[in-house]
C-alpha positions, 0 to 999 in steps of 0.5 A, spaced: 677 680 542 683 678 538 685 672 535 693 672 533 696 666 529 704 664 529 706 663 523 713 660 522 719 661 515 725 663 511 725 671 510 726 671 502 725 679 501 726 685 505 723 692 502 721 698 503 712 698 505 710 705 501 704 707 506 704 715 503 705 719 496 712 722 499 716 716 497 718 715 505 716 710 509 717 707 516 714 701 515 717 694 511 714 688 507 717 682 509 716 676 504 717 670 507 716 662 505 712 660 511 712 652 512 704 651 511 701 657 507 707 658 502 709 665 500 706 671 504 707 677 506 707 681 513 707 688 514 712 690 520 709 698 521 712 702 528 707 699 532 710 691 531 713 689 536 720 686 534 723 681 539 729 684 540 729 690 536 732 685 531 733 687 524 731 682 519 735 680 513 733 675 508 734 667 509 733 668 517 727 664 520 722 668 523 716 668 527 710 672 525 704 674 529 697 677 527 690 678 528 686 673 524 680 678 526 684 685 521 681 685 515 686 684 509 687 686 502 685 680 497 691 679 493 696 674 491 701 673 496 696 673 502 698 679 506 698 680 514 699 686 519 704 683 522 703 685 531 710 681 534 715 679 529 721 674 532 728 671 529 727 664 530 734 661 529 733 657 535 727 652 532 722 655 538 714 655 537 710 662 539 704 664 541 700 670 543 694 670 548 691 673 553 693 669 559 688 668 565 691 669 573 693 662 573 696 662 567 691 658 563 689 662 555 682 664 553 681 658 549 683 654 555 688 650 551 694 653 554 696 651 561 703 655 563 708 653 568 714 657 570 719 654 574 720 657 581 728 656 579 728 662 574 729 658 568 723 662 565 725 669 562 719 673 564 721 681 561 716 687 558 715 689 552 721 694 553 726 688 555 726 690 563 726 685 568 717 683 570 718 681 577 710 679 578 706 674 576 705 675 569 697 672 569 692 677 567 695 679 561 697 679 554 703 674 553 708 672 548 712 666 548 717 662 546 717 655 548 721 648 545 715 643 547 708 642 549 705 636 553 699 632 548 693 634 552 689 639 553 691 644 556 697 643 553 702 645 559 708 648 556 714 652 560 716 656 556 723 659 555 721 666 555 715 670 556 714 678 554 709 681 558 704 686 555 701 691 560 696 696 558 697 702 558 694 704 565 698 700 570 
């Protein structure tokens, strides 16, 4: 099962990520200085979800999601496959988990609440409107503060829903 971690910083460079011979690419390097690990490096390929489809640009503070669990290359500066990438001028913290039927994530350190006033952005991954209960599947949110317990109960700002590919 995958284990993704937020990590949160200042955009220093955008480049091209050269993946072939042919001296094209479709995927990025985003060297970013992240608060608590320095500089890093995140590879935005065509399968990074992209809140948005926001185009990145140095000295934007971002959000980056990947898999703890992908194996990465041993060099210097730490690189990451990124899985969801966000612009973050708003100051928001992130997090990507499985979420259970009464919103709770499978550490159980989570615990969601969404308003019925409809305060809770709830969309898919294609920015359309979800107009059911998100639980039993993987979320992204995006949310201002958590409680101090565990579960930390959090009413996030915005959620995207990432259904499979069968329903």
């Amino acid at each position: 099962m995958a284990n993704y971690l937020s990590v949160y910083g200042i955009i220093s460079s955008v480049s091209p990520f050269y993946t072939s011979v042919s001296g094209s690419s479709c995927s990025l390097l985003l060297s970013v200085n992240a608060q608590n690990l320095g500089q890093i490096n995140f590879v935005v390929t065509p399968q990074t979800f992209v809140l948005e489809q926001h185009t990145f640009r140095p000295g934007e503070r971002i959000i980056g999601v990947y898999d703890t669990n992908v194996p990465v290359p041993l060099i210097y500066p730490p690189q990451y496959l990124a899985v969801v990438m966000a612009q973050n001028s708003d100051g928001y913290e992130a997090a990507l988990d499985y979420f259970d039927e009464d919103l709770s994530n499978a550490a159980q350190t989570i615990k969601l609440n969404i308003p019925a006033d409809g305060s809770t952005q709830v969309v898919l991954a294609n920015g359309q409107n979800y107009l059911f209960s998100p639980g039993e599947h993987y979320l992204f949110i995006l949310y201002m503060s958590a409680s101090d317990h565990i579960p930390a109960e959090i009413t996030p700002s915005k959620i995207i829903v990432f259904c499979s590919d069968n329903e």
